[in-house]
N, C-alpha and C positions, 0 to 999 in steps of 0.2 A: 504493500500500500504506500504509496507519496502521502508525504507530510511534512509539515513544517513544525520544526523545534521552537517552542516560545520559551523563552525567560521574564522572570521577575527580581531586578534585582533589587528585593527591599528593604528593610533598616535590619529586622531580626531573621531573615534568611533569602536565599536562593534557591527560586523555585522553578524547575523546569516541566513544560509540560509538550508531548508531543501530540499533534494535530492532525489529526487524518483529515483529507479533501471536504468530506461531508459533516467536518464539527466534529467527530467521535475522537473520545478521548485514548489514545493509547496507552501512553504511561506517563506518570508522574513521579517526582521525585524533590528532595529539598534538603539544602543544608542549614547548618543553624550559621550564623557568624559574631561575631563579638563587640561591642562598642566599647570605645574607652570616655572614661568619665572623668575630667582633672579642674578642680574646682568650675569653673561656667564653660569649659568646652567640653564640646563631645565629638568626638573624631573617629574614623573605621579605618584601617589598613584596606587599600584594594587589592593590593596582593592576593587578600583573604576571600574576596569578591570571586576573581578568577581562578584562584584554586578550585574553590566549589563548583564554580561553572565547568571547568574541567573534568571536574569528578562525576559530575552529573551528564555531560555530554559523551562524554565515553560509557556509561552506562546505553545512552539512548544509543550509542553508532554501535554496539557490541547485542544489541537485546539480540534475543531469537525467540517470533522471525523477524529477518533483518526487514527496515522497513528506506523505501528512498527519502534523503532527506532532501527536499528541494531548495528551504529557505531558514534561514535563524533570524527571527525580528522579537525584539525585549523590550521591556517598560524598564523603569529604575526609579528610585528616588531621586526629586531634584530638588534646585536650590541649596546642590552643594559646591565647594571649592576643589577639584581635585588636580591641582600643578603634573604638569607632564614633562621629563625631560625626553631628552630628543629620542632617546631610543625607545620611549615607549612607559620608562618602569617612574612610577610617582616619585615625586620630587621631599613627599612627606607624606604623612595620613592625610586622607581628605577629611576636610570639614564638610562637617554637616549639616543638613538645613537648622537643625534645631539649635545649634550653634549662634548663641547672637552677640558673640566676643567683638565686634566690631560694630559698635554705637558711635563712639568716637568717630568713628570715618564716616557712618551715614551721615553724621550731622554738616561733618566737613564737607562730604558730596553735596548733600543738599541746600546748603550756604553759597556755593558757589553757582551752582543749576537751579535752584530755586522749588522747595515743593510741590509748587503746581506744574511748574513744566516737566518735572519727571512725572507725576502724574499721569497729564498730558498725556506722555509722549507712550511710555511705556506701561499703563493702563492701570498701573500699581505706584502705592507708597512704599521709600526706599528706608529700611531699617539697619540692625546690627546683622537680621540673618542674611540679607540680601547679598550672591556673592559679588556685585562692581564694590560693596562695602569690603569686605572679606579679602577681596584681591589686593584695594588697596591698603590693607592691615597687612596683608604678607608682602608687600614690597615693602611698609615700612617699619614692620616691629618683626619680619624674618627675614632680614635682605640675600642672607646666604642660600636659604630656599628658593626666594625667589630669583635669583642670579641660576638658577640652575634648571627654572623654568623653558617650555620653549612651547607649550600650548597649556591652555586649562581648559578644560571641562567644566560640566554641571551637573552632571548626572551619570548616577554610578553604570549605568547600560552602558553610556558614552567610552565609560573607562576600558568597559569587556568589547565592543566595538573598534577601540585602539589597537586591543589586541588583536582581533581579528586578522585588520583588513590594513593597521598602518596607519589608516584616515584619522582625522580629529573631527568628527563633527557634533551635529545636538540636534532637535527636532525642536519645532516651534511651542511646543507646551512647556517646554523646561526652558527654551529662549525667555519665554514670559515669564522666569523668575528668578532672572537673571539684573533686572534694575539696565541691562544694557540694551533692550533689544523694544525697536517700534513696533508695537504691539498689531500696526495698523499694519505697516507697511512688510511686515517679519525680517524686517534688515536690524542690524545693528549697529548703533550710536557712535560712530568710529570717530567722530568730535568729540565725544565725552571720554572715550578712552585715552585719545589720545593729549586732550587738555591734561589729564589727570599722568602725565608721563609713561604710558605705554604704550606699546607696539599693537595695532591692529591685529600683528600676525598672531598677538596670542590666542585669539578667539577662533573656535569651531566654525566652522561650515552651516549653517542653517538649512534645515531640508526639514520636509515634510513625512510624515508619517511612513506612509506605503512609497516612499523614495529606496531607490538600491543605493547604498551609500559604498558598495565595494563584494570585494570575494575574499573568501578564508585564503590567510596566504601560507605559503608552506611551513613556516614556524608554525605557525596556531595549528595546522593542518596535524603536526606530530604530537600535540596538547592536547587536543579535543579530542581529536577519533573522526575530526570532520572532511569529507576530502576538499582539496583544494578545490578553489574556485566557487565554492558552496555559495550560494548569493545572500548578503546579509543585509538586510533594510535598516531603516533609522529609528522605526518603533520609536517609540511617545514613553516622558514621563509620564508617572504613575499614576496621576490624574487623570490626562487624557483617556488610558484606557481603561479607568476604574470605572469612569462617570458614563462611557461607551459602553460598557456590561453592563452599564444599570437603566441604562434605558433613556440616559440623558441625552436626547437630540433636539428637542424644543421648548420653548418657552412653555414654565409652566409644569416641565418633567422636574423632577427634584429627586437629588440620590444623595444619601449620608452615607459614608466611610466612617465605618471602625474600625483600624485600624488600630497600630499602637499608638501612633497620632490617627487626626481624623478631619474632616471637613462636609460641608454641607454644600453641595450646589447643582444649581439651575444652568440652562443655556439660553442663549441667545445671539444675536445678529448683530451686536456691538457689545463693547466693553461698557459697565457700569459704571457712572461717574459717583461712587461712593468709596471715602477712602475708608473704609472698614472691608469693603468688598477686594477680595485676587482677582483680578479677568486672566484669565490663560485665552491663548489659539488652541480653539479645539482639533482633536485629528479629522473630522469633519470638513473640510477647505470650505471659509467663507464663515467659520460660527466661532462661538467661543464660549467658552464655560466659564461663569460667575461660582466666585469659593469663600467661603467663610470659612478659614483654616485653622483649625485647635492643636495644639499642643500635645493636649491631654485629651485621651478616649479609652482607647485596652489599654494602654500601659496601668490605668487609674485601677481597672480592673485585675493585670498580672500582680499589683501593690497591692489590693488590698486580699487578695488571693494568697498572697504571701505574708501578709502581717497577719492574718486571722488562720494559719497554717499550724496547725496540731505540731509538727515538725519544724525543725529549724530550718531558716532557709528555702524552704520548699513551697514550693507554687501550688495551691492544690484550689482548683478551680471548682472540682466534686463537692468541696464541702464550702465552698459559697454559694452552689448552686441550692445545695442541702437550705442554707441560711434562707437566700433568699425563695423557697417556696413557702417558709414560713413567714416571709415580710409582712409588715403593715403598711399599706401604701404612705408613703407620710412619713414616716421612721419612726413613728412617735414625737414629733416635733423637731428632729435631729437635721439639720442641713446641713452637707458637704459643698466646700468651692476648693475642686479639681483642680486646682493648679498646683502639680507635685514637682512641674519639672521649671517655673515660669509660664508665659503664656503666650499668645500672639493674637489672642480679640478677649475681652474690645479693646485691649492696648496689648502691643506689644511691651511685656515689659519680664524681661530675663531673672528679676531677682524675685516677682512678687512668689508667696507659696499658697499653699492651699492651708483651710481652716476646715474644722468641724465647728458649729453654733448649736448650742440649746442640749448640748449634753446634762444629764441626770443623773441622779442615781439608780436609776432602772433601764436606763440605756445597756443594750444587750448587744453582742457582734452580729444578732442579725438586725439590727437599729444600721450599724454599721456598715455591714456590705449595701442594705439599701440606699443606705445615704449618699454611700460613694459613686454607684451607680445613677442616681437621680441627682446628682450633681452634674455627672458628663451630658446627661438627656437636660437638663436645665440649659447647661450651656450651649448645647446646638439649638435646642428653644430660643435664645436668644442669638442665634447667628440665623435664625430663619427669619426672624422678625425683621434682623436688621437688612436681609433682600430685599422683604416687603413685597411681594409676588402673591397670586392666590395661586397655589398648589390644585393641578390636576393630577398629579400621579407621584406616589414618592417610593423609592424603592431603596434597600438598604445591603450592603455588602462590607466583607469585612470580618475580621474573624469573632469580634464581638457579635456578631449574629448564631453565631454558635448558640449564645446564652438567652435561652427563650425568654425566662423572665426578666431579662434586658430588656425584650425588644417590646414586652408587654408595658413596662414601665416608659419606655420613649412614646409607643403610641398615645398612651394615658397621656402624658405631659407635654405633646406635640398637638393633640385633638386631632389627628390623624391615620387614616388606614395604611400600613407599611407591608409593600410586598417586599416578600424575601425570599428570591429565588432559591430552590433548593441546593442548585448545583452553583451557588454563587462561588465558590471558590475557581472555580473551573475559566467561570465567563471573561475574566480580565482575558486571559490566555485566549481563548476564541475571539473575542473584538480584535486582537493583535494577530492571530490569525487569518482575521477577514482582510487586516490590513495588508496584509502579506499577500493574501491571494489578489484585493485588487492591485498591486505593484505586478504581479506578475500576470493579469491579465485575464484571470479565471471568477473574478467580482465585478462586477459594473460601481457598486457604489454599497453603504452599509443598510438601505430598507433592506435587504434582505435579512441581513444578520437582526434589527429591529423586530422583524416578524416572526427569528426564530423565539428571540426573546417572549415574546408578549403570545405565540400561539403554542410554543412547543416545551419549554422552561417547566416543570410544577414548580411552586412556590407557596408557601407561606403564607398566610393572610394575616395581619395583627390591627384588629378591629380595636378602639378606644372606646373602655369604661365611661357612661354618660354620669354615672353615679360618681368617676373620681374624676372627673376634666374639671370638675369645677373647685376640687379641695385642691390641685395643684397649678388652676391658675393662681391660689393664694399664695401658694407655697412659693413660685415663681416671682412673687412679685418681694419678696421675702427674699430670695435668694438675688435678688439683682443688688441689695445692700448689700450684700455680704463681701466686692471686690473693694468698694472703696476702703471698707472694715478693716481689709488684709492691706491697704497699701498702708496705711496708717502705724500696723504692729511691725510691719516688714522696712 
């Protein structure tokens, strides 16, 4: 059977999946990888990236039966820094998007360009995580690093795509979180970079999704198990192809990611002039997807899975599940604000932390797993409102959809029905497949991938409690005090 190998490369592993012509899943596989933590930065070795990817793709080129492989196209996390020297191997760990170690230089950047023209230009407000910010943090507080530089990245696919094919490129949804790239025009601000003392040449290639950005070259070739020539596309941050699986292609569709971070968004036909709002270029040509992008989502949940762990150390999700079948919707008056790691809505701000309010003496660890939980669902509560759209369809993906009484708690606190595809794990991997097939000619465009969704998908229905929409519009309005609360102690 012909197929195409997908990848995901994302913060807590590398997941590879292969795709047969008609969407059937062959195999699956994933590694975990590691993030480091040193006081407010968090950075990954890519190294660690392509190892995996190696381990996994030789699994797929060795399975029996052998299957052809036609094409490799991957999503990755973006709105990172990853420096490249010439020959390919990182310059240092990449920084991460969660990374907002470079405030300082946003403010520098945007003192000189002005707020609203970056804005403007590039359809987003430029912070510490943004990496034109980031970049120029490592010319100026890493100059040996970056003297050793000779392209950078933004996205960890980008870095496994170096390897590949040689090429430096990026695709237009991770450009848009980049603080460099015209949102309108998908070129890049080559006056801003280069006012700010850099070389043009350090910047990727800009392409589009379903673009063939190169062929496995004989290095990779003896790495992977791929043969040469293997044709490798540009694939889309992980946006793109999250909000593509979930059924976001028009105004009005609306998809939530839980992830270990997470986001809430809509699409449409221009960028949103709201600077609370991400606009990305969708993999779509001609749309774009609107994001309200958290911090905090599963990780809130690996946290509190592990703090309320019978065992040391140990992550045990079974007996929060345990907890929360016994919840009381409301915690008993208990409210969580999520912010364990910092935040990025409604302010970006790196140091704020999260609070528990209204703890008791009768407050129990199942008070506790709800609280934490109905904290994350508060907070995408409040990145909905701030779109301000009326919702026709909302659909939910992510590994937090795992956890049912999660999703029962988001419906309640959203006043909305959330479909949740069964095979959601799968679907990023098939929309990056479809991509794949239209680059190589066998797709006209994605209604069809739309129709497998919406007619062939089982899914989930999670219908909202009329009896508690309205205890936790209270609660809600309760919990929007609780950030100014924390910048106060913090």
């Amino acid at each position: 059977m012909n197929c195409i190998a997908t990848f995901d490369i994302g913060t807590t592993a590398i997941k590879g999946v292969l795709i047969g012509m008609d969407n059937t899943i062959i195999r699956a596989e994933s590694r975990k990888i590691d993030t480091f933590f040193h006081n407010e930065k968090i950075e990954q070795d890519p190294n660690s990236w392509y190892t995996a990817f190696c381990e996994i793709s030789n699994l797929f080129v060795r399975a029996k039966p052998q299957h052809k492989i036609e094409a490799i196209i991957m999503s990755g996390q973006m709105q990172n820094l990853i420096p490249i020297q010439k020959n390919g191997d990182p310059s240092s760990n990449a920084i991460l998007y969660s990374d907002g170690r470079a405030n300082r230089e946003a403010e520098k950047i945007s003192a000189a360009l002005g707020k609203e023209t970056i804005r403007k230009i590039t359809g987003n407000r430029l912070d510490g995580a943004t990496p034109f910010a980031k970049l120029l943090w490592l010319k100026d507080m890493s100059p040996d690093v970056f003297n050793q530089t000779d392209c950078v990245l933004f996205s960890s696919k980008d870095f496994i795509i170096r390897k590949l094919t040689g090429n430096c490129v990026t695709d237009i949804t991770t450009g848009s979180t980049t603080g460099l790239m015209d949102i309108l025009s998908k070129e890049w601000q080559v006056e801003w970079i280069n006012r700010f003392g850099f070389s043009s040449s350090l910047l990727p290639k800009v392409t589009s999704s379903d673009e063939i950005v190169g062929e496995v070259i004989e290095s990779a070739s003896i790495e992977t198990g791929y043969s040469s020539g293997t044709l490798v596309f540009s694939g889309s941050g992980d946006a793109g192809s999250a909000t593509l699986a979930g059924a976001v292609i028009a105004a009005n569709d609306f998809n939530i990611n839980i992830g270990t971070t997470g986001w809430i968004a809509t699409a449409s036909e221009k960028p949103l002039d709201n600077p609370s709002v991400f606009n990305l270029a969708a993999i779509p040509s001609q749309t774009y997807i609107n994001v309200v992008p958290f911090l905090n989502a599963g990780n809130v949940h690996q946290w509190i899975s592990k703090i309320l762990s019978s065992q040391e150390r140990a992550i045990n999700y079974d007996e929060v599940h345990r907890l929360l079948l016994d919840g009381t919707p409301g915690s008993n008056g208990l409210l969580f604000l999520p912010y364990i790691i910092g935040e990025r809505f409604p302010v970006m701000n790196n140091s704020v932390r999260g609070l528990f309010a209204g703890i008791s003496a009768s407050t129990s660890k199942t008070d506790l797993a709800q609280a934490a939980l109905e904290g994350v669902a508060f907070s995408i509560r409040q990145g909905l409102e701030t779109i301000n759209k009326s919702v026709q369809k909302m659909t939910v993906v992510g590994g937090g959809t795992k956890e049912m009484c999660w999703m029962k708690i988001l419906s309640n606190i959203l006043n909305q029905e959330l479909i949740v595809f069964s095979n959601a794990d799968f679907l990023p991997a098939i929309a990056l497949s479809v991509s794949g097939k239209i680059g190589l000619g066998k797709e006209k465009n994605y209604a069809g991938f739309i129709e497998y969704l919406t007619d062939s998908c089982p899914a989930e229905r999670y219908t909202p409690d009329n009896k508690l929409t309205s205890m936790y519009e209270e609660r809600f309005r309760q919990f929007l005090k609780l950030y100014p609360l924390a910048t106060q102690l913090g």
